[in-house]
N, C-alpha and C positions, 0 to 999 in steps of 0.2 A: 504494500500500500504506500504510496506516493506521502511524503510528510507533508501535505499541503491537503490533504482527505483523514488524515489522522485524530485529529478535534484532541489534541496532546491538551489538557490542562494545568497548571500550575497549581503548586501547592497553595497559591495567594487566590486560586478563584477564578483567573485571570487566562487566558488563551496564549499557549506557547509560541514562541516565532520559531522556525527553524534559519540558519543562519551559518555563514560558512567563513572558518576562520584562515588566513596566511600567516599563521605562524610558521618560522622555522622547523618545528616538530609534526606541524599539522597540516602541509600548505594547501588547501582548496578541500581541506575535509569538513564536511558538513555536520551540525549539530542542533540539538531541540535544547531550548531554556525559555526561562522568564523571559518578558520581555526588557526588563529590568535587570538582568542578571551583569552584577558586579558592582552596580546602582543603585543599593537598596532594597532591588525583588528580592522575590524568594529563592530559593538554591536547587531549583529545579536543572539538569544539566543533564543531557544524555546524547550518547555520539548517535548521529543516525547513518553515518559510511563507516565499515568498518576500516582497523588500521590501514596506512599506507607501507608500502613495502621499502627500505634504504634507499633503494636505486627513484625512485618516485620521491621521497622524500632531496633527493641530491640533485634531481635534477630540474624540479617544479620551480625553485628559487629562480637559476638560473635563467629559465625560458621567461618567467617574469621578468627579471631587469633588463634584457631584451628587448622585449615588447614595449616594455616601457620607456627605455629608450629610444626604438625605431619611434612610437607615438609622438612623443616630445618632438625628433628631426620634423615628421611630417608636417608637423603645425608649424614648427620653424619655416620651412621651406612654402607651405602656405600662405604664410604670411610672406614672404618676398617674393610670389606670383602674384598676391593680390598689388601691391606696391609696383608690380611693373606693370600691370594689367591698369593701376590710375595712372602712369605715367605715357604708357599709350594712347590710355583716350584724352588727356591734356595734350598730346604734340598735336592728334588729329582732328582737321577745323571744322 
């Protein structure tokens, strides 16, 4: 059953989120808590993937600062087509 069909309740009353952490130890593993949890809520907490394997664990970081990287050049580079893109239609009468 999909955690989004689950109807997970918290100890507080309150409807679980599920929510997925990038920690180093956890990166893109997914979890059920409070909505509030670390905030105040209640201490509802339960993995819903189970563990990741070393190799998935060593290599998910990396593919992130990657991406994240490439992300960042593209806007860069966005931005200095838009800029050439004003400066063409200013030369042309």
């Amino acid at each position: 059953m999909s955690p989004t069909t689950r109807n997970l309740d918290c100890f507080c009353g309150k409807r679980a989120v599920t929510r997925t952490t990038w920690t180093k130890e956890n990166p893109g593993r997914r979890f059920n808590a409070c909505l509030h949890f670390g905030r105040g809520g209640c201490r509802l907490f339960e993995w819903e993937d189970p563990p990741m394997c070393h190799r998935a664990k060593a290599i998910i970081p990396g593919l992130l600062r990657k991406i994240n990287k490439l992300e960042g050049e593209t806007k860069k580079l966005e931005s200095e087509v838009q800029k050439l893109e004003d400066k063409v239609s200013q030369l042309q009468p």
